[in-house]
C-alpha positions, 0 to 999 in steps of 0.5 A: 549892162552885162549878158545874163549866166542862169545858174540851175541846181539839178541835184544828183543827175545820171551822166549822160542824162546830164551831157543829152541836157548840155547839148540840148541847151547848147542848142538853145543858146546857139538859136538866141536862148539864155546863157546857163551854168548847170550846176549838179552831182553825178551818180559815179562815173569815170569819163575819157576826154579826148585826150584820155586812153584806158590804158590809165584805168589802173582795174578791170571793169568787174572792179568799176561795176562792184562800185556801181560806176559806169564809163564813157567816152566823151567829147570834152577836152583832157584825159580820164577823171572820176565823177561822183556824189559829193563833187560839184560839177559846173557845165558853162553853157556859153556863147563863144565868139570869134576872137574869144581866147580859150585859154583865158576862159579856162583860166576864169574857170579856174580863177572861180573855183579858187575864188570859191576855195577862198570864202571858205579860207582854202589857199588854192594855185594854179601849177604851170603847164597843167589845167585845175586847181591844187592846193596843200594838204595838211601835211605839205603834199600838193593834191588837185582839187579842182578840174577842168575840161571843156568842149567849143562847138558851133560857137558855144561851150560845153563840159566844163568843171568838177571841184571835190567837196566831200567826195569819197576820193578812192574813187580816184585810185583806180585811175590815173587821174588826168594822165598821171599819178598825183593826190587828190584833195577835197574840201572835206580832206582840208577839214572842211565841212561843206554841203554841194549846194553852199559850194554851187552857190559861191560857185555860181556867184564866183564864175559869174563875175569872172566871165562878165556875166549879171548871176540870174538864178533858175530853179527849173530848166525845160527837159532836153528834146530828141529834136534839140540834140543834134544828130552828129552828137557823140551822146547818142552814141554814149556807150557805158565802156564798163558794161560793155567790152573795154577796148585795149 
């Protein structure tokens, strides 16, 4: 019998709210818990990967807080994205053993949201040497949909995926977004109307079947614990880059 992934739908969640709950339920998952897909929004949000540098923020921070959105470094994977209602983000909270290829589990994580873009009749690729899901637009323009970065740590993963739905995507135009100039898609740009929750579903059910996993779906997950998140954790240092001075 497959392992078990519980998917919970949190609704609207403050980023680092939402990254304090990954590390605690990474901490579950390494001391033997449930495996967990939380599904969720976030309240706008520019997040730095590893890879990432302000030098990508095409504005000044007075123009990020006239939009209510805040900026954080953070320890996943890629470069500078936006978050926001209206895009369903994914964070995979799996074990991650010895001889496992990462690759190949970012490729299931793109292979299922291109599933999910299929029941909804959206034809969606993936480009060579770069990490998402991209799809055409109405009038031919390649535009990416769907992103991804992940994070590997004592044996289990965190971060993971955003997929547009009805985001509001100048959200996107004041950054670079991943590193580098391209369009930006949306369910809603494609002319279709869906709600989060529907996509988190198909979403859920999608990511389950690419990793092997049985789908258990969870309506309440345990608040995170101070003592659950460990001390070296980048979140208990999270600095919101646009109330505070941004670095050169």
């Amino acid at each position: 019998m497959p392992s078990a992934l519980h998917a919970t739908w949190l609704g609207r969640v403050a980023y680092v709210d939402a990254w304090r709950l990954q590390e605690a339920v990474a901490t579950r998952v390494r001391a033997g818990g449930a495996e967990r897909l939380l599904l969720l929004e976030h309240d706008p949000v520019y997040t730095i990967g590893r890879r990432g540098t302000t030098d990508h923020l095409l504005v000044g921070p007075d123009i990020l807080r006239a939009a209510g959105a805040a900026m954080y470094r953070v320890d996943r994977g890629g470069d500078i994205t936006y978050h926001g209602p209206g895009q369903l983000v994914g964070y995979p909270i799996i074990r991650f053993v010895e001889g496992h290829d990462l690759v190949g589990y970012v490729r299931a994580i793109e292979d299922a949201m291109r599933d999910a873009l299929a029941s909804y009749g959206i034809s969606s690729r993936t480009e060579r040497g770069k990490t998402g899901v991209w799809v055409d637009l109405p009038d031919g323009r390649p535009a990416k949909i769907g992103a991804i970065g992940v994070r590997m740590s004592r044996g289990v993963t965190t971060h993971g995926f955003a997929l547009n739905v009805s985001t509001d995507l100048a959200g996107f135009e004041r950054v670079l977004p991943c590193g580098f100039q391209h369009e930006v898609g949306s369910l809603a740009r494609l002319g279709v109307a869906a709600g989060v929750r529907e996509v988190a579903d198909r979403c859920s059910v999608a990511l389950a079947a690419r990793l092997g996993r049985e789908l258990v779906a969870e309506t309440h997950i345990e608040p995170p614990m101070d003592d659950e998140i460990p001390d070296d954790a980048p979140v208990r240092t999270a600095l919101d880059l646009v109330a505070e001075a941004v670095p050169a």
